[in-house]
C-alpha positions in Angstrom: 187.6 109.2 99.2 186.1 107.7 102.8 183.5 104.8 101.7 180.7 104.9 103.9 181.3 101.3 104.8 183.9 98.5 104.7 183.9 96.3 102.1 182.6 93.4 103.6 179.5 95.6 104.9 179.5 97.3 101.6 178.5 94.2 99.6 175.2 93.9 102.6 174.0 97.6 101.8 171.0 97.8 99.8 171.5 98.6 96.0 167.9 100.2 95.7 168.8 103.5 97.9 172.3 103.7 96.9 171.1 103.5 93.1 168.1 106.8 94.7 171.1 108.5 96.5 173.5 108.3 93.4 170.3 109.6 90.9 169.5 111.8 93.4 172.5 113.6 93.7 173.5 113.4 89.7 170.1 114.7 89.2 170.3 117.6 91.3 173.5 118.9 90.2 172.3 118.6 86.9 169.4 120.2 87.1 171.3 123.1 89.4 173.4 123.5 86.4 170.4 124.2 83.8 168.5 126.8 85.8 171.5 129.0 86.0 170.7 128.8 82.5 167.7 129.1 82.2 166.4 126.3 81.4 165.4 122.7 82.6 166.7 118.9 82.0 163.5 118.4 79.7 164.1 121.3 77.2 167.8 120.2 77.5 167.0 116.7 76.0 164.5 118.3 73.3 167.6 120.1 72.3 169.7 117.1 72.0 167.5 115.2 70.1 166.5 118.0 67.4 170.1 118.9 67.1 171.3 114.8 66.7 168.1 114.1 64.8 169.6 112.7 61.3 166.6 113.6 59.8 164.4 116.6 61.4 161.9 115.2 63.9 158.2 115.8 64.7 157.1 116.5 68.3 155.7 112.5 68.2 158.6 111.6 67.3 160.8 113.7 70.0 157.8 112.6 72.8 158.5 108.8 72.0 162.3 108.8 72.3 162.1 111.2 75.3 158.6 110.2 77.4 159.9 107.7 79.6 163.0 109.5 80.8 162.6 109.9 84.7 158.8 109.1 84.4 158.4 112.5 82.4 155.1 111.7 80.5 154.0 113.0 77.0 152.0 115.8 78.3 155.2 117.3 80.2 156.6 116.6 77.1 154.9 118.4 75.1 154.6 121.4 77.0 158.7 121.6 77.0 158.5 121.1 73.3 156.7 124.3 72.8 159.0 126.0 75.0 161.8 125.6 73.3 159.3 126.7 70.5 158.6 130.0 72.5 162.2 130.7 73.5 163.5 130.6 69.8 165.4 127.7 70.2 163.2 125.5 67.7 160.6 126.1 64.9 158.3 124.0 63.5 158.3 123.6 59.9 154.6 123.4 58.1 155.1 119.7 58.1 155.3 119.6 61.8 159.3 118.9 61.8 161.4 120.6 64.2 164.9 122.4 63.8 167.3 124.4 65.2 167.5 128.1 65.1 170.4 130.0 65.4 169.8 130.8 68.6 168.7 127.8 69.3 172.3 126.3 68.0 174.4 128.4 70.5 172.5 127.5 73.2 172.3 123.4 72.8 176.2 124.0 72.1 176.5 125.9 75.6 174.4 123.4 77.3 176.3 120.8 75.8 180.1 122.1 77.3 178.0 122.4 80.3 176.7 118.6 80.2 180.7 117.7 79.4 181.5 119.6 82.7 179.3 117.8 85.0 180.3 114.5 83.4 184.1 115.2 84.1 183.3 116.3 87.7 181.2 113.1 88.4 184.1 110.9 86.6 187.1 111.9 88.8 188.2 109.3 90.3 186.5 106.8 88.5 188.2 105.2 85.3 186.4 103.9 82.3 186.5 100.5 83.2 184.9 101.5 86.5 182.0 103.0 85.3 181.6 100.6 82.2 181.5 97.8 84.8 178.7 100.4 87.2 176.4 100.5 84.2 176.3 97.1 83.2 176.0 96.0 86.8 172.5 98.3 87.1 171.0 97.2 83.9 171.5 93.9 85.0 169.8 94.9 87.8 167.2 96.6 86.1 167.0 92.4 84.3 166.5 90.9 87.4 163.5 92.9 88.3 161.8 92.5 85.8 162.3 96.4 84.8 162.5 98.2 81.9 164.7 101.2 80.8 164.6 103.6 78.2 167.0 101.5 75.8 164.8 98.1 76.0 
């Protein structure tokens, strides 16, 4: 790969639009991937966490974990919620948990060789070590601002 820059003006550049440019593009390809499916990055991660949930969840309980993720607000939540509700994919049980159908099921599964894709096209090149050392260099970042992320 050609780097935009050499090294030495590499380390001037400013992290802020290379950290927009990076989300940017990840989150565009992402969310590229999901419409040819039919569905959106929001209804994606209500799948994930209904299917990962130990015990079932309630919509509160999904909203919480999920509301902050690229500024996507409880009312946006809610409304993907009862999509996945209206596509099958979910039901609510008459104490408000959610589960999986068996639609529902193949679908987060597809999705979820689809998510493995796009993570193996955005690693080539990169090793483990790489991208370990990319992640803890943004939350530390993320420190030094003063910011928050979803894991704080």
């Amino acid at each position: 790969m050609e780097y935009s820059h050499s090294d030495a003006e590499l380390v001037k550049q400013p992290i802020g639009y290379w950290s927009w440019a990076a989300y940017k593009a990840v989150v565009t390809q992402t969310r590229g991937a999901m419409a040819e499916l039919g569905t959106n990055q929001p209804q994606w991660w209500v799948l994930s966490q209904v299917a990962g949930a130990a015990t079932p969840m309630t919509r509160e309980e999904v909203s919480r974990v999920l509301r902050d993720y690229l500024d996507t607000g409880e009312d946006t939540l809610d409304a993907e919620i009862g999509t996945t509700v209206e596509r099958g994919w979910t039901t609510e049980s008459a104490d408000g948990r959610l589960h999986l159908t068996a639609e529902g099921r193949t679908f987060y599964h597809q999705m979820a060789a689809v998510q493995g894709k796009l993570l193996a096209e955005r690693h080539v090149g990169i090793s483990d070590e790489e991208y370990l050392t990319t992640l803890k260099v943004l939350q530390r970042f993320i420190h030094n601002t003063g910011g928050q992320a979803w894991h704080h």
